[in-house]
PDB file of N, CA, C and O in Angstrom:
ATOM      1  N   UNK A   1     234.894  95.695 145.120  1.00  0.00           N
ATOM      2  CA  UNK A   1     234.490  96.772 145.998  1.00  0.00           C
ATOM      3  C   UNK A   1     233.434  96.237 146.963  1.00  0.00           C
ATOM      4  O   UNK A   1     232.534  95.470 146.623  1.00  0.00           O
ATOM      5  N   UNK A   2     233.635  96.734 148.258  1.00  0.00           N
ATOM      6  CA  UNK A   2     232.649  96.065 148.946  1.00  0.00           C
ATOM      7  C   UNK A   2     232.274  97.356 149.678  1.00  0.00           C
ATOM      8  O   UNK A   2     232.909  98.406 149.768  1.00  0.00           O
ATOM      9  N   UNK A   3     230.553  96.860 150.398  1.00  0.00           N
ATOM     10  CA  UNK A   3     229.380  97.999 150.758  1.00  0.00           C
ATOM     11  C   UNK A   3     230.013  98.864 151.396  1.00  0.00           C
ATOM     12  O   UNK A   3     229.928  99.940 150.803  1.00  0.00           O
ATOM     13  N   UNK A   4     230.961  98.971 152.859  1.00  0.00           N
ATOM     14  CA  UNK A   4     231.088  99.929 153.167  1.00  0.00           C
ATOM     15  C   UNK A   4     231.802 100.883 152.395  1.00  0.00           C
ATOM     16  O   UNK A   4     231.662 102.098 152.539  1.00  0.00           O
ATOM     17  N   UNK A   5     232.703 100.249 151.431  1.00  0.00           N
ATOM     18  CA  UNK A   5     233.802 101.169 150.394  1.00  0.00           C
ATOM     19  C   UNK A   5     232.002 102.395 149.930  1.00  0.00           C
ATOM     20  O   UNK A   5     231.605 103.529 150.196  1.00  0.00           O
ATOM     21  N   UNK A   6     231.563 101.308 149.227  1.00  0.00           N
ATOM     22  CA  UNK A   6     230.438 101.915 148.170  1.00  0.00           C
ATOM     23  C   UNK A   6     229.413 103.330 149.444  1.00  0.00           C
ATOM     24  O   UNK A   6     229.467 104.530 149.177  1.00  0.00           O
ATOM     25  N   UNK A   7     228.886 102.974 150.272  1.00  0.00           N
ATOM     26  CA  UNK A   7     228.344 103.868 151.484  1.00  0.00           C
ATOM     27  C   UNK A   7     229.033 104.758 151.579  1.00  0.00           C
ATOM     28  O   UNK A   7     228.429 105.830 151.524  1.00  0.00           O
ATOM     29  N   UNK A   8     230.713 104.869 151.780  1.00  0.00           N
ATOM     30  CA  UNK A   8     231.276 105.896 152.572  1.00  0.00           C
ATOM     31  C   UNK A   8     231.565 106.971 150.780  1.00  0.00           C
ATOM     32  O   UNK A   8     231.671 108.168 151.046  1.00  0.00           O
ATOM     33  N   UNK A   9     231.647 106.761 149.677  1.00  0.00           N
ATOM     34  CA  UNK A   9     231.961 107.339 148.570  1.00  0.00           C
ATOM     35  C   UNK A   9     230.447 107.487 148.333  1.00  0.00           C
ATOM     36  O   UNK A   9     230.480 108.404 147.513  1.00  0.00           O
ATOM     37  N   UNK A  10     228.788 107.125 148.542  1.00  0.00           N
ATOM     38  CA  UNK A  10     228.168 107.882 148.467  1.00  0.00           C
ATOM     39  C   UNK A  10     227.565 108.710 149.270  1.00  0.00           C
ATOM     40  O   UNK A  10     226.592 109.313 148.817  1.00  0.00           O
ATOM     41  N   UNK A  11     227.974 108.944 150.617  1.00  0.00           N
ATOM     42  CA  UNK A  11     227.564 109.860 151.704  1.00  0.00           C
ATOM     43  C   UNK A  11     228.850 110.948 151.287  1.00  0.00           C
ATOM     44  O   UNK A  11     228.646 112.066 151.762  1.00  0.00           O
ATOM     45  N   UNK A  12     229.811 110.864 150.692  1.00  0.00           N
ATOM     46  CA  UNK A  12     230.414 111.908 150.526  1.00  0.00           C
ATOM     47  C   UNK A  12     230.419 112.358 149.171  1.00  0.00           C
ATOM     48  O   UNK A  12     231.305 113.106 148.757  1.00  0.00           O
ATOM     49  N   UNK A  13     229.471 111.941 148.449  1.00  0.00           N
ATOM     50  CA  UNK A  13     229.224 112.289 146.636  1.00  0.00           C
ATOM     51  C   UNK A  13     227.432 113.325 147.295  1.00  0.00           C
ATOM     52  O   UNK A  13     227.069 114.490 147.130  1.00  0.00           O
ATOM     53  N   UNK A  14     226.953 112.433 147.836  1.00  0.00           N
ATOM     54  CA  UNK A  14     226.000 113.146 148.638  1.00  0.00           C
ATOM     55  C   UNK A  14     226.312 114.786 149.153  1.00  0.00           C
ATOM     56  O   UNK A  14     225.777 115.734 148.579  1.00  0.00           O
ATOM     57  N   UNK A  15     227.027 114.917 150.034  1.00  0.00           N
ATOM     58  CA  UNK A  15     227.593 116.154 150.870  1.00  0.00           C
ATOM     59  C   UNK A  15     227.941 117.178 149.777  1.00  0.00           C
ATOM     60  O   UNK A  15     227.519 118.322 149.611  1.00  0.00           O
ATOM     61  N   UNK A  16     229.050 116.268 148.903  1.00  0.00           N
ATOM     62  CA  UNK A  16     229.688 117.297 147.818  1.00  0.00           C
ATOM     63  C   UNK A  16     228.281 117.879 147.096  1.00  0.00           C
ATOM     64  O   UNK A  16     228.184 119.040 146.700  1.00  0.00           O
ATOM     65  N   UNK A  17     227.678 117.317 147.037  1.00  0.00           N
ATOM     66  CA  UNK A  17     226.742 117.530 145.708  1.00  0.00           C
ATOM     67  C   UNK A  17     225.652 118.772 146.897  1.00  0.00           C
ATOM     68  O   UNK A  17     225.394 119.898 146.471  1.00  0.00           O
ATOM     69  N   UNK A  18     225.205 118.373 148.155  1.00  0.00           N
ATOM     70  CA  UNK A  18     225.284 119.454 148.773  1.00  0.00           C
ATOM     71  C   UNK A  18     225.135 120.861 148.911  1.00  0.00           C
ATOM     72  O   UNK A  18     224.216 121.664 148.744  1.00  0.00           O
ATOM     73  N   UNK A  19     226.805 120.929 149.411  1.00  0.00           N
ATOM     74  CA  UNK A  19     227.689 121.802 149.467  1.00  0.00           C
ATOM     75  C   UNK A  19     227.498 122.456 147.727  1.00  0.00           C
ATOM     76  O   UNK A  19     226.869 123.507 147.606  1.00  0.00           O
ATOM     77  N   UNK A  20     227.903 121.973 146.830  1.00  0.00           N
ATOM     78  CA  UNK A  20     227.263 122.467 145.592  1.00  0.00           C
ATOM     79  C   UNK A  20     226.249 122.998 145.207  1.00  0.00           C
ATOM     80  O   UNK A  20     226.504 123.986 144.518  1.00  0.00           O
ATOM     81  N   UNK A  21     224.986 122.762 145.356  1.00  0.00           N
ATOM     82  CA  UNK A  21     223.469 122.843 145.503  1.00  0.00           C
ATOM     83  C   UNK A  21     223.239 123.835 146.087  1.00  0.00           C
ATOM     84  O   UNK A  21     222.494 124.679 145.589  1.00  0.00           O
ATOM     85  N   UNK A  22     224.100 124.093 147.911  1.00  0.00           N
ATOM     86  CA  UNK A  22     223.407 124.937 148.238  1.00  0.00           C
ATOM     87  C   UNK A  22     224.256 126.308 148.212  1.00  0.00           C
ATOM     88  O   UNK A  22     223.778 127.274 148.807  1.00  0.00           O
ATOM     89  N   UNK A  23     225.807 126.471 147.384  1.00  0.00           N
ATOM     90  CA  UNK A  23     226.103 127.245 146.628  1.00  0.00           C
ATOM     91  C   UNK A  23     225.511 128.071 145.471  1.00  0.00           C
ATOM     92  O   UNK A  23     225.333 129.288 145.503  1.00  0.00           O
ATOM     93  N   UNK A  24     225.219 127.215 144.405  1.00  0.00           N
ATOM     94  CA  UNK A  24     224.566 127.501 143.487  1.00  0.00           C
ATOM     95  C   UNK A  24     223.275 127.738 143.056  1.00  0.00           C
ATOM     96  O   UNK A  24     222.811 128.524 142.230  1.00  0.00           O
ATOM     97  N   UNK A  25     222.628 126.633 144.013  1.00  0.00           N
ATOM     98  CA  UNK A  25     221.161 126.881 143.496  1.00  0.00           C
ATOM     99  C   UNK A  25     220.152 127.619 144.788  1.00  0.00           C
ATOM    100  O   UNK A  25     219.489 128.631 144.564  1.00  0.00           O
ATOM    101  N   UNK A  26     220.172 127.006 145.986  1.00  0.00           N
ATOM    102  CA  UNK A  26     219.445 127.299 146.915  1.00  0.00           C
ATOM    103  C   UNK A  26     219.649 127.041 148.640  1.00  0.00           C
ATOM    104  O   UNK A  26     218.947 126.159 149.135  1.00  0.00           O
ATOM    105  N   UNK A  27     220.305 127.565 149.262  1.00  0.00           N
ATOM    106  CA  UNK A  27     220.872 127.608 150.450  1.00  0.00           C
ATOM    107  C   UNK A  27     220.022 126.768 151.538  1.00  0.00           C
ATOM    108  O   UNK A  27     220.521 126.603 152.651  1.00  0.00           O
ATOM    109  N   UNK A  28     218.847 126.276 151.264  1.00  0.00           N
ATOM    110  CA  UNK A  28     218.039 125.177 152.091  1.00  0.00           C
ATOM    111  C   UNK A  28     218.876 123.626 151.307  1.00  0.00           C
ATOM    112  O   UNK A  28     218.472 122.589 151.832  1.00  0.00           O
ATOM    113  N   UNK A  29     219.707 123.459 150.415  1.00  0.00           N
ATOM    114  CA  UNK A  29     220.137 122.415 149.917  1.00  0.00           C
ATOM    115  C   UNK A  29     221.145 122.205 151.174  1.00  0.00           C
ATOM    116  O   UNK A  29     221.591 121.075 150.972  1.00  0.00           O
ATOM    117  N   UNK A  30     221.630 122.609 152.150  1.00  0.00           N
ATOM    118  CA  UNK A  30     222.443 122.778 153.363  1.00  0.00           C
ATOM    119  C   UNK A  30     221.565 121.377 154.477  1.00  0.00           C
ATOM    120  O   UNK A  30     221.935 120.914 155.556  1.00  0.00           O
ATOM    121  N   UNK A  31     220.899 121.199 154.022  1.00  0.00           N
ATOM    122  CA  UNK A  31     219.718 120.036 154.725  1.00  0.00           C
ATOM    123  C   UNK A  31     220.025 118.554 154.183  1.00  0.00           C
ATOM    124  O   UNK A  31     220.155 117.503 154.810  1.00  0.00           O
ATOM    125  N   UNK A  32     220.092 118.803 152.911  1.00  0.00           N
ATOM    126  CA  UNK A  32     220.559 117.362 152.826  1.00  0.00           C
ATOM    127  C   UNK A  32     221.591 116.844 152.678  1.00  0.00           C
ATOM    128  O   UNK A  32     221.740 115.792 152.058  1.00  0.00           O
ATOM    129  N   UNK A  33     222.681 117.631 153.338  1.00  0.00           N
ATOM    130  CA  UNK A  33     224.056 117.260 154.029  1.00  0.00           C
ATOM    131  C   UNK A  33     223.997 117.221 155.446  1.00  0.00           C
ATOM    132  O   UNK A  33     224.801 116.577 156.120  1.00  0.00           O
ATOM    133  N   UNK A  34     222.852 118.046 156.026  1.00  0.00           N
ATOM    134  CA  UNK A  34     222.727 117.717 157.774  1.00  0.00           C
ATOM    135  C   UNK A  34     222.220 116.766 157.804  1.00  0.00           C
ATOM    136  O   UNK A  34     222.247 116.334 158.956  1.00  0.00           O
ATOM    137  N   UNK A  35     221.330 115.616 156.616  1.00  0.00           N
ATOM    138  CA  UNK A  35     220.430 114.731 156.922  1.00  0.00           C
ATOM    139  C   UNK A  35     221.924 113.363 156.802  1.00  0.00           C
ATOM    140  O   UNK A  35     222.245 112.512 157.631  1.00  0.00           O
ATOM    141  N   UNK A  36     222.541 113.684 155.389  1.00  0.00           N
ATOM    142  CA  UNK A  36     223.687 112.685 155.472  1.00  0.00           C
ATOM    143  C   UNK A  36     224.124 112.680 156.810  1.00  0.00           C
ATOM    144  O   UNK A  36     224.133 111.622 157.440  1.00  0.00           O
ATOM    145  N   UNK A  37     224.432 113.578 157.239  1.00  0.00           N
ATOM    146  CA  UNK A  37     225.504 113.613 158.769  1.00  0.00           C
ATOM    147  C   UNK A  37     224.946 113.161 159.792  1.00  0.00           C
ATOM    148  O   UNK A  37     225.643 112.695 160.693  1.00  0.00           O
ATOM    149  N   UNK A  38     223.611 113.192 159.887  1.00  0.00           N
ATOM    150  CA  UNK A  38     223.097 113.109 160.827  1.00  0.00           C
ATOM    151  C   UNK A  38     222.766 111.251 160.594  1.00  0.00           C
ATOM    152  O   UNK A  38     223.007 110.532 161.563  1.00  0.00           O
ATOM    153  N   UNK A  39     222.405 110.814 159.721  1.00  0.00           N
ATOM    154  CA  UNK A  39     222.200 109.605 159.281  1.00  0.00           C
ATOM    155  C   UNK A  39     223.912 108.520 159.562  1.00  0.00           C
ATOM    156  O   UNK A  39     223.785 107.392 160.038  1.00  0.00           O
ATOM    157  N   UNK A  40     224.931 108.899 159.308  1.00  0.00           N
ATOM    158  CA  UNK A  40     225.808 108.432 159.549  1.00  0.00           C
ATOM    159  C   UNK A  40     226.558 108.552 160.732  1.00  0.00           C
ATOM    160  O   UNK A  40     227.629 108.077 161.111  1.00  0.00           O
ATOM    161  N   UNK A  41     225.388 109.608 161.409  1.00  0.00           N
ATOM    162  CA  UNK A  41     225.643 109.475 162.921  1.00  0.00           C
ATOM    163  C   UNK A  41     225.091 108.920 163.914  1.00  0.00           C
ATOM    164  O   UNK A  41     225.587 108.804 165.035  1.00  0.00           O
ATOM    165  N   UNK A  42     223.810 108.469 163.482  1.00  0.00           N
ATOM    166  CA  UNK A  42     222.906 107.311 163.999  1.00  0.00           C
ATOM    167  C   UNK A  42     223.579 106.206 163.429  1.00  0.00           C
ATOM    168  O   UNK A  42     223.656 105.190 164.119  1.00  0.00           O
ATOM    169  N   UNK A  43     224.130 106.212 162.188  1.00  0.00           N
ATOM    170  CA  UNK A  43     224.745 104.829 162.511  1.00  0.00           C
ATOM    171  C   UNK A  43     225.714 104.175 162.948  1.00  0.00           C
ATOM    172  O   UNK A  43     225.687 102.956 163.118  1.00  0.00           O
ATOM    173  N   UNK A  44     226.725 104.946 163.190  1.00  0.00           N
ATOM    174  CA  UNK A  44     227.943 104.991 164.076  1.00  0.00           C
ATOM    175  C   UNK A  44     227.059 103.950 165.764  1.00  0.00           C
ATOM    176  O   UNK A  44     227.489 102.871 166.169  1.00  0.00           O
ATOM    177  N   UNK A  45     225.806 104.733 166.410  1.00  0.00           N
ATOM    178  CA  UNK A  45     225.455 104.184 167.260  1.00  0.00           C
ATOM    179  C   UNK A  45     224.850 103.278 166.854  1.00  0.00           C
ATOM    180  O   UNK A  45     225.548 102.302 167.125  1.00  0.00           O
ATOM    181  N   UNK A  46     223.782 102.876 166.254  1.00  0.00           N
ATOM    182  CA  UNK A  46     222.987 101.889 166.078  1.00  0.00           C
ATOM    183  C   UNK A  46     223.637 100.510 165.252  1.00  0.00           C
ATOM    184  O   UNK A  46     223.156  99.385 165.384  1.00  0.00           O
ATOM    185  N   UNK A  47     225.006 100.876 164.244  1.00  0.00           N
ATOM    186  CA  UNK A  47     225.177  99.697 163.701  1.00  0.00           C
ATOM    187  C   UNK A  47     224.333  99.303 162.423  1.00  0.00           C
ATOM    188  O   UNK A  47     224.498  98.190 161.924  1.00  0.00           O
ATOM    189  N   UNK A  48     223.255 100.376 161.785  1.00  0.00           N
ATOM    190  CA  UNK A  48     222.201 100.023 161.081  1.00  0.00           C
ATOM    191  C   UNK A  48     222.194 101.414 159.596  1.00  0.00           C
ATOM    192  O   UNK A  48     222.042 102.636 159.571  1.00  0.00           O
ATOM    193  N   UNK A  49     222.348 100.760 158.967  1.00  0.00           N
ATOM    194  CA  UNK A  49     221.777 101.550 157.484  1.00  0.00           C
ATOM    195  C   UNK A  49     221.220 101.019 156.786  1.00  0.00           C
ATOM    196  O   UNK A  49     221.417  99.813 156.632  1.00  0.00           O
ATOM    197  N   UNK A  50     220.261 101.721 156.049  1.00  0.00           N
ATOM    198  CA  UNK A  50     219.218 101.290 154.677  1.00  0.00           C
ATOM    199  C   UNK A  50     220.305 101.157 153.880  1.00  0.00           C
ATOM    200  O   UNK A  50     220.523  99.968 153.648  1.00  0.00           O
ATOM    201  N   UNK A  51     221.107 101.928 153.346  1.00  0.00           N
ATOM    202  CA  UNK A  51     221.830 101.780 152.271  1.00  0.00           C
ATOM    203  C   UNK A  51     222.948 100.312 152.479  1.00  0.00           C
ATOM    204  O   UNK A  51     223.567  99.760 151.569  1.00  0.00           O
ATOM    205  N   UNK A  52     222.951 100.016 153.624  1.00  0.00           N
ATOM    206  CA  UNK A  52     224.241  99.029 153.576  1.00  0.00           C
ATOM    207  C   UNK A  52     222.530  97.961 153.179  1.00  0.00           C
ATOM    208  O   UNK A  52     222.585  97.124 152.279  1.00  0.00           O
ATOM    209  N   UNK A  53     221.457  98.133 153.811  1.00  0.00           N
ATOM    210  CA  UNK A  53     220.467  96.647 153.480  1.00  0.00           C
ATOM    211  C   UNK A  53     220.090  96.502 152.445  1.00  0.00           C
ATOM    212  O   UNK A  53     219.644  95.412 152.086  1.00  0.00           O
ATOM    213  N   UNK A  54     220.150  97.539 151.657  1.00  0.00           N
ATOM    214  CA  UNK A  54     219.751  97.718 149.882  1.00  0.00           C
ATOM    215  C   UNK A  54     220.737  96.890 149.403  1.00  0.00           C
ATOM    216  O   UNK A  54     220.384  95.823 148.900  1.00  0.00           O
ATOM    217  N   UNK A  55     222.834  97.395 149.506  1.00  0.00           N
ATOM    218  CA  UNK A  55     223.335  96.760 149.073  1.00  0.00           C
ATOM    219  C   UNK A  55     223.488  95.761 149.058  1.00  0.00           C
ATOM    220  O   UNK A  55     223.712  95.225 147.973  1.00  0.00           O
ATOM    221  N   UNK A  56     223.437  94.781 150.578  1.00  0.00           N
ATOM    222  CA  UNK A  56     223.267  93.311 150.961  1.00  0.00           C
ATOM    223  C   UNK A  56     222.607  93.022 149.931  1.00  0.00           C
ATOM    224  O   UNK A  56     223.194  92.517 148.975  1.00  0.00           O
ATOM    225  N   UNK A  57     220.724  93.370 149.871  1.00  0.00           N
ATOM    226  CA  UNK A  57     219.876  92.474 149.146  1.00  0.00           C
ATOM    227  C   UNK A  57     220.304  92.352 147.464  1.00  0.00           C
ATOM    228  O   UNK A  57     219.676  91.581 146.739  1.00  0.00           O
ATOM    229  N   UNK A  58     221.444  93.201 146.925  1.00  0.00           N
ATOM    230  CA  UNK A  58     221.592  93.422 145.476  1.00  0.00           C
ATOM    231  C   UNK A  58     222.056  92.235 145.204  1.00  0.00           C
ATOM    232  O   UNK A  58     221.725  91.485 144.286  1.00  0.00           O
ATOM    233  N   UNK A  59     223.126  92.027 146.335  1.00  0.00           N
ATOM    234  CA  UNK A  59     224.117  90.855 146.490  1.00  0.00           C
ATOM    235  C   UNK A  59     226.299  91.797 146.832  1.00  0.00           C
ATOM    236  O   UNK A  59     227.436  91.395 147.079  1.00  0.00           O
ATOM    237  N   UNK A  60     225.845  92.620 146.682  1.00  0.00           N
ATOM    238  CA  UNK A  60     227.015  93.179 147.007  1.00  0.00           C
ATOM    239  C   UNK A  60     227.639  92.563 148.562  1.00  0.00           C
ATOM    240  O   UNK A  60     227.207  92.400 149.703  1.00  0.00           O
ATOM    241  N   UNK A  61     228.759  92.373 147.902  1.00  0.00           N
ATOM    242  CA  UNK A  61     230.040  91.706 149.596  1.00  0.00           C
ATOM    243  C   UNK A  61     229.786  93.044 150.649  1.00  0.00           C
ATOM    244  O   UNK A  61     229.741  94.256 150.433  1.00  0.00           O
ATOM    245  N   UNK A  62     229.712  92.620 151.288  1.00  0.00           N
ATOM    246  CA  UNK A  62     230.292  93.368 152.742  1.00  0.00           C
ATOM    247  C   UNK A  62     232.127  93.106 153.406  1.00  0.00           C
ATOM    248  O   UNK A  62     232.847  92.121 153.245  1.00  0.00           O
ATOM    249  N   UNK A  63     232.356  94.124 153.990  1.00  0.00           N
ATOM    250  CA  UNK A  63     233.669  94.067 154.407  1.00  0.00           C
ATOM    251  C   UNK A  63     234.340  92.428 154.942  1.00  0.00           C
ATOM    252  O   UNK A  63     235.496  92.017 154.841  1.00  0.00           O
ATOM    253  N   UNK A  64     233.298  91.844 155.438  1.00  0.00           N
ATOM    254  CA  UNK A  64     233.888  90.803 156.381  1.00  0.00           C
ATOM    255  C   UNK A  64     233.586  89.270 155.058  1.00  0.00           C
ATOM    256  O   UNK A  64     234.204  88.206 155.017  1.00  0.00           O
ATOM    257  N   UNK A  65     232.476  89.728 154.181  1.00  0.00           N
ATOM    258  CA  UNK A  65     232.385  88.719 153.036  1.00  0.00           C
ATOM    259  C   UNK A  65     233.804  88.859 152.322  1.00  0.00           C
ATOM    260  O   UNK A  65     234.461  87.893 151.936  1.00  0.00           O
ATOM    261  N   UNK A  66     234.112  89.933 152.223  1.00  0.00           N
ATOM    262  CA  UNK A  66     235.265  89.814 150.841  1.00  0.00           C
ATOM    263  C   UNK A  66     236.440  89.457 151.644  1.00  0.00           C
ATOM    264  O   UNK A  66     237.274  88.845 150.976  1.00  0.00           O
ATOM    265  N   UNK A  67     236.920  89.739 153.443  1.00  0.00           N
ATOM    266  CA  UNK A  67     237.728  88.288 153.712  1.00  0.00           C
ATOM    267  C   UNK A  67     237.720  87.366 153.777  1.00  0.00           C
ATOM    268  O   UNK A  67     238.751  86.704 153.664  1.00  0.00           O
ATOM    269  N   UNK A  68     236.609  86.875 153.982  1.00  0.00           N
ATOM    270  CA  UNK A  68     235.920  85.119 153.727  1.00  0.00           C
ATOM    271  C   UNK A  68     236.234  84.688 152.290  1.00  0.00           C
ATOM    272  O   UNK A  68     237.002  83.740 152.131  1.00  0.00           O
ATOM    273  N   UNK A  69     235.747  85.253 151.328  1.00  0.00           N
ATOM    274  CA  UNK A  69     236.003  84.865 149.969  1.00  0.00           C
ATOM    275  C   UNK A  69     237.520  84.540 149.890  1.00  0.00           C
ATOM    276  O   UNK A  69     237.959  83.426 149.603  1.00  0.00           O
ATOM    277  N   UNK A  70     238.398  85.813 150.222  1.00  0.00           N
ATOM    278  CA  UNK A  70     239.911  86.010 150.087  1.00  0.00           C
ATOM    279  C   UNK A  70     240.522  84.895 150.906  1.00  0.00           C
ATOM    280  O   UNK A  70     241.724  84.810 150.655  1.00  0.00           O
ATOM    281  N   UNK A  71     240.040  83.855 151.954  1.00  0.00           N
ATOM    282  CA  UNK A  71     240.626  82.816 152.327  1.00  0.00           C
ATOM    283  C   UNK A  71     240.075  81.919 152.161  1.00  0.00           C
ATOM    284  O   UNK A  71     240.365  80.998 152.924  1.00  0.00           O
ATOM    285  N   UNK A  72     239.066  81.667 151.181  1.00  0.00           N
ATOM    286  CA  UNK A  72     238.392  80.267 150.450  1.00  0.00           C
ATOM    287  C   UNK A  72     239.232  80.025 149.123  1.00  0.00           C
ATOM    288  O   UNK A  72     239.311  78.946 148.535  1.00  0.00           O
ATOM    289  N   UNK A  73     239.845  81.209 148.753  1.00  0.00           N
ATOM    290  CA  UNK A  73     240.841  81.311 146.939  1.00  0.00           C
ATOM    291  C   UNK A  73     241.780  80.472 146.983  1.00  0.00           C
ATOM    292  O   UNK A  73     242.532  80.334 146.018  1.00  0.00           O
TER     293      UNK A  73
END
């Protein structure tokens, strides 16, 4: 699995959880699905996420590592 797989399944475990939250518990939980959206909409322009630099530093592949690997095999 590589970072962007892992990013795009937790900005949408994020939302769900949400959308849940602000069902059930408290209707200001509606914020930290505008903050996901809004965060993955700055990065659409900028090219830049914390979460993809967290995963880098873990050691997790990135999209363009795991074709490099796949033509060194």
């Amino acid at each position: 699995m590589n970072r962007t797989r892992i990013i795009h399944r937790f900005a949408g475990a994020m939302i769900l959880v949400s959308v849940l939250l602000t069902y059930f518990v408290n209707p200001a939980w509606v914020f930290l699905a505008a903050f996901v959206g809004l965060n993955l909409l700055q990065a659409s322009f900028t090219r830049w996420c914390l979460l993809d630099d967290i995963l880098r530093k873990m050691g997790i592949p990135g999209e363009c590592d795991d074709r490099t690997a796949a033509g060194k095999s």
